[in-house]
VOVO-986496 format. One record per atom (N, C-alpha, C, O): atom name; x, y, z; residue number from 1. Coordinates in steps of 0.1 Angstrom, whole numbers, plus 5000, padded with zeros to 4 digits. Layout:
BEGIN
<rec marmi="CA" X="X" Y="Y" Z="Z" gulum="NUM"/>
...
//
This chain:
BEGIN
<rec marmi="N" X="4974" Y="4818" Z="5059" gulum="1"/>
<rec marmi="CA" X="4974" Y="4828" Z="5049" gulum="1"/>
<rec marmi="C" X="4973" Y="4842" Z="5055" gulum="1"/>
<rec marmi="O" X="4964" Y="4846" Z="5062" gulum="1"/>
<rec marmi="N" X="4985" Y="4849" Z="5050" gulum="2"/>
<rec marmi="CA" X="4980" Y="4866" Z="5053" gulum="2"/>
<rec marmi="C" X="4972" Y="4872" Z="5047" gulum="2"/>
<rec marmi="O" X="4971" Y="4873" Z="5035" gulum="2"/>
<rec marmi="N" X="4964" Y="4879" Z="5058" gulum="3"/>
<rec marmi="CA" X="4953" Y="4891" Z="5052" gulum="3"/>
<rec marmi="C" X="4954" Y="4900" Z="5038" gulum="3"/>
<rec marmi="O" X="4966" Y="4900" Z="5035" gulum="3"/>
<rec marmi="N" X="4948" Y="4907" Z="5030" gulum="4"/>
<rec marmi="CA" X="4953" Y="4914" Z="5024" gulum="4"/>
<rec marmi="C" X="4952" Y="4930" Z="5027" gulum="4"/>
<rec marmi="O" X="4944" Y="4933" Z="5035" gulum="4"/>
<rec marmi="N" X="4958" Y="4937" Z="5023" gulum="5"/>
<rec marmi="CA" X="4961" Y="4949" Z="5027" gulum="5"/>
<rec marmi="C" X="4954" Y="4956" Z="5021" gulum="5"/>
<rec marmi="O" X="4954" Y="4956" Z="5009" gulum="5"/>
<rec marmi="N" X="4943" Y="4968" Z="5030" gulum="6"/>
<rec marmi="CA" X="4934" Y="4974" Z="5028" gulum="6"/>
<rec marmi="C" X="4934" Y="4991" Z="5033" gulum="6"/>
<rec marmi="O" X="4935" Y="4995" Z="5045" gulum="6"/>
<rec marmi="N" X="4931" Y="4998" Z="5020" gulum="7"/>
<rec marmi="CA" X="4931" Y="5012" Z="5028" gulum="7"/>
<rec marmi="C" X="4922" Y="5019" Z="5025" gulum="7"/>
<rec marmi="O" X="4919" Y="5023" Z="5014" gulum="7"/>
<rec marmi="N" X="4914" Y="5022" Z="5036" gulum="8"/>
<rec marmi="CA" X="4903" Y="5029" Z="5035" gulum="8"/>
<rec marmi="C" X="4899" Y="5045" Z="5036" gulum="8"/>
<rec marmi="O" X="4888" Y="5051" Z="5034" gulum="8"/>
<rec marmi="N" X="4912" Y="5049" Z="5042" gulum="9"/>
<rec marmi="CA" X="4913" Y="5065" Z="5048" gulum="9"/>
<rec marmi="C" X="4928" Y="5071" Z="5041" gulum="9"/>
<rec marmi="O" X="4938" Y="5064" Z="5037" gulum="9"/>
<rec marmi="N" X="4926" Y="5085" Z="5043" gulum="10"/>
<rec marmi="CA" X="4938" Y="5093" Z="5039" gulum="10"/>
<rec marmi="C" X="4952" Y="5087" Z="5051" gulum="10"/>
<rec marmi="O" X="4964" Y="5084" Z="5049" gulum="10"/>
<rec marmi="N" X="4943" Y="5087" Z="5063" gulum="11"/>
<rec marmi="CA" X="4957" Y="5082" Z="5075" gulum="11"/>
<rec marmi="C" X="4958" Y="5070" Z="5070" gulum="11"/>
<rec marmi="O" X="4970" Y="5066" Z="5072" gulum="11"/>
<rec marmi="N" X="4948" Y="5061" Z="5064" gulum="12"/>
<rec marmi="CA" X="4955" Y="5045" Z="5057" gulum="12"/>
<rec marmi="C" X="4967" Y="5046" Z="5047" gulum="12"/>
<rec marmi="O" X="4976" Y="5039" Z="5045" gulum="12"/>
<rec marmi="N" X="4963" Y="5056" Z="5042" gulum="13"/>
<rec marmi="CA" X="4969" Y="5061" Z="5030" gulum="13"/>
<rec marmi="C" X="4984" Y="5065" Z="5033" gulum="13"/>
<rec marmi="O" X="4993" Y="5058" Z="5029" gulum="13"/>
<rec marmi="N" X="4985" Y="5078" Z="5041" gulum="14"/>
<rec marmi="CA" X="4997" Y="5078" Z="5046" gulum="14"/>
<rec marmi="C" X="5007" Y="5069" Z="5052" gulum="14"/>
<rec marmi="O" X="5020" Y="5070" Z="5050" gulum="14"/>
<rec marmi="N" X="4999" Y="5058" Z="5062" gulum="15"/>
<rec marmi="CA" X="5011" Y="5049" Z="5065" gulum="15"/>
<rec marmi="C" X="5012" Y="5040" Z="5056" gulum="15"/>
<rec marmi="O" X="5020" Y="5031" Z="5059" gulum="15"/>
<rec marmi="N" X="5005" Y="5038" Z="5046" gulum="16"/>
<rec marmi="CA" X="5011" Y="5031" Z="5034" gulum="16"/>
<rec marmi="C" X="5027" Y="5036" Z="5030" gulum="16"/>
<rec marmi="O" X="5037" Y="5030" Z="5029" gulum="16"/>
<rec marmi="N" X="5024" Y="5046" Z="5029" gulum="17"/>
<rec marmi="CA" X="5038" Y="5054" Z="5023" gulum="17"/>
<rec marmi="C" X="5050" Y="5056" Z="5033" gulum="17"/>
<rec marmi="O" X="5061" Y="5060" Z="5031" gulum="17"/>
<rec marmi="N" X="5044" Y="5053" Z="5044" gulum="18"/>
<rec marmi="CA" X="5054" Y="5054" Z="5051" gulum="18"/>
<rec marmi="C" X="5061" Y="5039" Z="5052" gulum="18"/>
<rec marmi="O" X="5073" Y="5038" Z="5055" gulum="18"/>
<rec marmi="N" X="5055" Y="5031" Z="5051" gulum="19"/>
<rec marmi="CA" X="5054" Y="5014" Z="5054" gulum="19"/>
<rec marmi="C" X="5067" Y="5015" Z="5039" gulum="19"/>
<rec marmi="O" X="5079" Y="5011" Z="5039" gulum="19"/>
<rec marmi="N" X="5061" Y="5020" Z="5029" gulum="20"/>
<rec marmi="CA" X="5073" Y="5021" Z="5015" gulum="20"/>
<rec marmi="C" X="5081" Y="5024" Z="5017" gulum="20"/>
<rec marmi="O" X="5090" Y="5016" Z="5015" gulum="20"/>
<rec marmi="N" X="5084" Y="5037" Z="5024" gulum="21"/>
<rec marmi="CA" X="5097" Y="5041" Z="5026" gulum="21"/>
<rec marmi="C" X="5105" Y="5034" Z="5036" gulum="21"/>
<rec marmi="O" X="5117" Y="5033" Z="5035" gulum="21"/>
<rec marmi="N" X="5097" Y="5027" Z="5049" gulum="22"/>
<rec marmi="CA" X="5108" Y="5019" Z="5055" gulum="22"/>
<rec marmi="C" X="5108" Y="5005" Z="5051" gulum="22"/>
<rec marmi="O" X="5112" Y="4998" Z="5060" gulum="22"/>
<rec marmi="N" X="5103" Y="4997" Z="5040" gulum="23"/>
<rec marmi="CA" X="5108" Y="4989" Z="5033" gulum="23"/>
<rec marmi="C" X="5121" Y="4994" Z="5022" gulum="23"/>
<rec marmi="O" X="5129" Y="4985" Z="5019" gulum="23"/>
<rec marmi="N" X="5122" Y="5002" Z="5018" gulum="24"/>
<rec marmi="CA" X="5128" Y="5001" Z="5011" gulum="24"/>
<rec marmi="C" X="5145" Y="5005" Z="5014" gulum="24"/>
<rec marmi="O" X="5156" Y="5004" Z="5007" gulum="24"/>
<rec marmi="N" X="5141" Y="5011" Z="5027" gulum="25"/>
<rec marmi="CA" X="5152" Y="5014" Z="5036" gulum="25"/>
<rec marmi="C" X="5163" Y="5002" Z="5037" gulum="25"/>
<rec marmi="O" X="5175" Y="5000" Z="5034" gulum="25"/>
<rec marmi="N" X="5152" Y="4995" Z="5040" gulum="26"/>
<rec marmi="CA" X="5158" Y="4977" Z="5045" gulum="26"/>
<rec marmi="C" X="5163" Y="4967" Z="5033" gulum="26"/>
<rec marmi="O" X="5163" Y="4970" Z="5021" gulum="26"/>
<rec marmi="N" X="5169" Y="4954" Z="5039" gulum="27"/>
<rec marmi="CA" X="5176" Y="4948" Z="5030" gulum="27"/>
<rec marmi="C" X="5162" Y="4938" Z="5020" gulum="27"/>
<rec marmi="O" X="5151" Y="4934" Z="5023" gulum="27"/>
<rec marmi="N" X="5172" Y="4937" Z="5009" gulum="28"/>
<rec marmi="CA" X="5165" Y="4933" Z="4999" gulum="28"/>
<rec marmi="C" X="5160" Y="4920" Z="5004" gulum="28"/>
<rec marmi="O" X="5165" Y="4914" Z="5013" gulum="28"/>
<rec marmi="N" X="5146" Y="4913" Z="4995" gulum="29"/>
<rec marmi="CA" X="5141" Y="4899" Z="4999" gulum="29"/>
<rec marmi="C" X="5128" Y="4895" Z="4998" gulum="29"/>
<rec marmi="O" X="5120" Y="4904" Z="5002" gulum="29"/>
<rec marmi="N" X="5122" Y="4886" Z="4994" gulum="30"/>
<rec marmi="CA" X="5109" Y="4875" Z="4984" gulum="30"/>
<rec marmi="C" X="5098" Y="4887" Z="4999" gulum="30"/>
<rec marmi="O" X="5090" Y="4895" Z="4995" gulum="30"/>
<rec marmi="N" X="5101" Y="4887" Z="5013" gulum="31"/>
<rec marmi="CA" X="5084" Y="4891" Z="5017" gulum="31"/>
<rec marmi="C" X="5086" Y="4904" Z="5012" gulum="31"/>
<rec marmi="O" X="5077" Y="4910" Z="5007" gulum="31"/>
<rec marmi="N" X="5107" Y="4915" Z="5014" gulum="32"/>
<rec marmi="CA" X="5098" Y="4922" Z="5009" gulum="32"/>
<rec marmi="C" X="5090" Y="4928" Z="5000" gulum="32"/>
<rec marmi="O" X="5081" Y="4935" Z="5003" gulum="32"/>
<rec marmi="N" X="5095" Y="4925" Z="4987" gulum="33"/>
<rec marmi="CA" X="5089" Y="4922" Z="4976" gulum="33"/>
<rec marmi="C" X="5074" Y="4923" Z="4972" gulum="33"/>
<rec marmi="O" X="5068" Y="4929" Z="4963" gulum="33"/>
<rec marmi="N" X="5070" Y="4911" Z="4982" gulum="34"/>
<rec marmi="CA" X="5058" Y="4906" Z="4987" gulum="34"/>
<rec marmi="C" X="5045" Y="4921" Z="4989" gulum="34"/>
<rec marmi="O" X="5034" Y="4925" Z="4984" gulum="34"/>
<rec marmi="N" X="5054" Y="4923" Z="5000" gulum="35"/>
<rec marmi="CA" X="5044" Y="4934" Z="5008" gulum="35"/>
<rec marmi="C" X="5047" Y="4950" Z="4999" gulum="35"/>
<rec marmi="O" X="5041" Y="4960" Z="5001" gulum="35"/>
<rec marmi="N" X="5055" Y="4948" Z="4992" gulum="36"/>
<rec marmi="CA" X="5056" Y="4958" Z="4983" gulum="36"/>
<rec marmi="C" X="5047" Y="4963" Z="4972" gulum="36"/>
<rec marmi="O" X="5043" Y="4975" Z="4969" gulum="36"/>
<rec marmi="N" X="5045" Y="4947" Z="4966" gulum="37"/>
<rec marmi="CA" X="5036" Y="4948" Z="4956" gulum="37"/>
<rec marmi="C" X="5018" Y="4949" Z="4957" gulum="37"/>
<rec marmi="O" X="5009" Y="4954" Z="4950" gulum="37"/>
<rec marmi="N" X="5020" Y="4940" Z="4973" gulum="38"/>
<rec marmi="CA" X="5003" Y="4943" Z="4980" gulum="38"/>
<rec marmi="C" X="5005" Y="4960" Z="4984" gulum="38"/>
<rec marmi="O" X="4996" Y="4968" Z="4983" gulum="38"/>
<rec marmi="N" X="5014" Y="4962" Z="4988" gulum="39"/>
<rec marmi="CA" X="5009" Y="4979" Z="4987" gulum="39"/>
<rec marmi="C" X="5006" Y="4988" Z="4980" gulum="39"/>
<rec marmi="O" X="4998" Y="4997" Z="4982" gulum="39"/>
<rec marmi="N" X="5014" Y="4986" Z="4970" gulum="40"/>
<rec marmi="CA" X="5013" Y="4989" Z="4956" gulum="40"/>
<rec marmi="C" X="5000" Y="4989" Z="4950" gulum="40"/>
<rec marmi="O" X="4995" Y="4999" Z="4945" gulum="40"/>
<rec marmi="N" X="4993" Y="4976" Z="4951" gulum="41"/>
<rec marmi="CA" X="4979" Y="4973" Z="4942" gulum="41"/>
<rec marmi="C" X="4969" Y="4979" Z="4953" gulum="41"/>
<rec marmi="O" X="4961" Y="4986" Z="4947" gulum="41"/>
<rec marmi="N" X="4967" Y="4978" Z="4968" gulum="42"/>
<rec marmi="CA" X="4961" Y="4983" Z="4977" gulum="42"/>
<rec marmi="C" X="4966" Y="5004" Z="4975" gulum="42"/>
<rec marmi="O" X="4957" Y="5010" Z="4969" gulum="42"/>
<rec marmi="N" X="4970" Y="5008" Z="4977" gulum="43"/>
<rec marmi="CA" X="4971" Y="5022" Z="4970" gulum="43"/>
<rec marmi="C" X="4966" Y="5025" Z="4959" gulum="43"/>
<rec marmi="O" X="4960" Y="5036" Z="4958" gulum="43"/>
<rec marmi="N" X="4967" Y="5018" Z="4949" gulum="44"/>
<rec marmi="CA" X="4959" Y="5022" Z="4933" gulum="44"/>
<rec marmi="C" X="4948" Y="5020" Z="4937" gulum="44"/>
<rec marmi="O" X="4940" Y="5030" Z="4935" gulum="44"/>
<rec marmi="N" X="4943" Y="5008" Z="4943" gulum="45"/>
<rec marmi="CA" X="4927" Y="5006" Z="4945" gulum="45"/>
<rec marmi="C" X="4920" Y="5014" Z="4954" gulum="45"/>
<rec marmi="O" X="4908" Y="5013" Z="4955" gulum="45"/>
<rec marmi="N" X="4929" Y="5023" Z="4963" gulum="46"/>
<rec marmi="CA" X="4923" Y="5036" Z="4968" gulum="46"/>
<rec marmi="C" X="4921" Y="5049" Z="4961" gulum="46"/>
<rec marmi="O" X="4911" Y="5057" Z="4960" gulum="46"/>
<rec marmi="N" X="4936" Y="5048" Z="4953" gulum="47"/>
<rec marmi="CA" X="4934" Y="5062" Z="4942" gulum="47"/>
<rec marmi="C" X="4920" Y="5059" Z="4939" gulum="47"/>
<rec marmi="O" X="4911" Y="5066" Z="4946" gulum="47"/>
<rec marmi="N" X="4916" Y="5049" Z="4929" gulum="48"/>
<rec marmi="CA" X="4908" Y="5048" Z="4916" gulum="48"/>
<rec marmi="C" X="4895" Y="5047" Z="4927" gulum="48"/>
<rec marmi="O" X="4886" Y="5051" Z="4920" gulum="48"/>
<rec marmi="N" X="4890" Y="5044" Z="4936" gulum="49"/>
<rec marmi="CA" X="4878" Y="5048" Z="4944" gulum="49"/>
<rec marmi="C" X="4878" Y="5064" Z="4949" gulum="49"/>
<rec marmi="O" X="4868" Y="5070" Z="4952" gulum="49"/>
<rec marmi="N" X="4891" Y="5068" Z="4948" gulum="50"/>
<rec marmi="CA" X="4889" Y="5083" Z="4951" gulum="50"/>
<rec marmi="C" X="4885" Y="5087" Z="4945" gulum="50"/>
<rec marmi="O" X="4874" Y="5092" Z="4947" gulum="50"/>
<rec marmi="N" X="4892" Y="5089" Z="4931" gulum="51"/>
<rec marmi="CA" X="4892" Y="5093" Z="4917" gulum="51"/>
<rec marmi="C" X="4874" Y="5092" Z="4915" gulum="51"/>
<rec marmi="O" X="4866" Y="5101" Z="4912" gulum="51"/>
<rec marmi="N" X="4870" Y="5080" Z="4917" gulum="52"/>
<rec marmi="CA" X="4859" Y="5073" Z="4912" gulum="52"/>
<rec marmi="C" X="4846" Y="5084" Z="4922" gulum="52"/>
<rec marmi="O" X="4836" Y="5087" Z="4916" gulum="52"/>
<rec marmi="N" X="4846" Y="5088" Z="4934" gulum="53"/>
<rec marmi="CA" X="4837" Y="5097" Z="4945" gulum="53"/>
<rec marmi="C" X="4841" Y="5110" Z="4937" gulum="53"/>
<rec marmi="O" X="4832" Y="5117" Z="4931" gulum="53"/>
<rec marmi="N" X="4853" Y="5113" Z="4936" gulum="54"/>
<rec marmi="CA" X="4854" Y="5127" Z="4933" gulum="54"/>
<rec marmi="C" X="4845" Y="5132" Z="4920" gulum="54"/>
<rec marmi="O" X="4839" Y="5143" Z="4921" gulum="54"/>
<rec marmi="N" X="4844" Y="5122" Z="4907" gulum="55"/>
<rec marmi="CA" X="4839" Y="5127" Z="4896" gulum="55"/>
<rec marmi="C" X="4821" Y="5127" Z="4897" gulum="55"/>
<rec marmi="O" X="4814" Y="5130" Z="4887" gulum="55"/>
//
């Protein structure tokens, strides 16, 4: 079983987005998909802790 994908810092934060952009570069397919949508839900779950400190 793979780990799940966790970001705890702004620099986590950034190679998230960078991890997006060179998935999306690449050819289509089920992991990458996969690892798209754990990054996806792993980024929101950092917004809304941010969001959540800031207020």
């Amino acid at each position: 079983m793979k780990s799940p994908i966790m970001i705890h810092t702004e620099e986590d934060y950034e190679r998230a987005q960078l991890r997006i952009q060179e998935l999306n570069a690449g050819p289509e397919g089920a992991d990458k998909e996969t690892e798209l949508q754990a990054l996806a839900e792993a980024m929101l779950a950092f917004e809304l802790r941010r969001d959540e400190a800031e207020e």
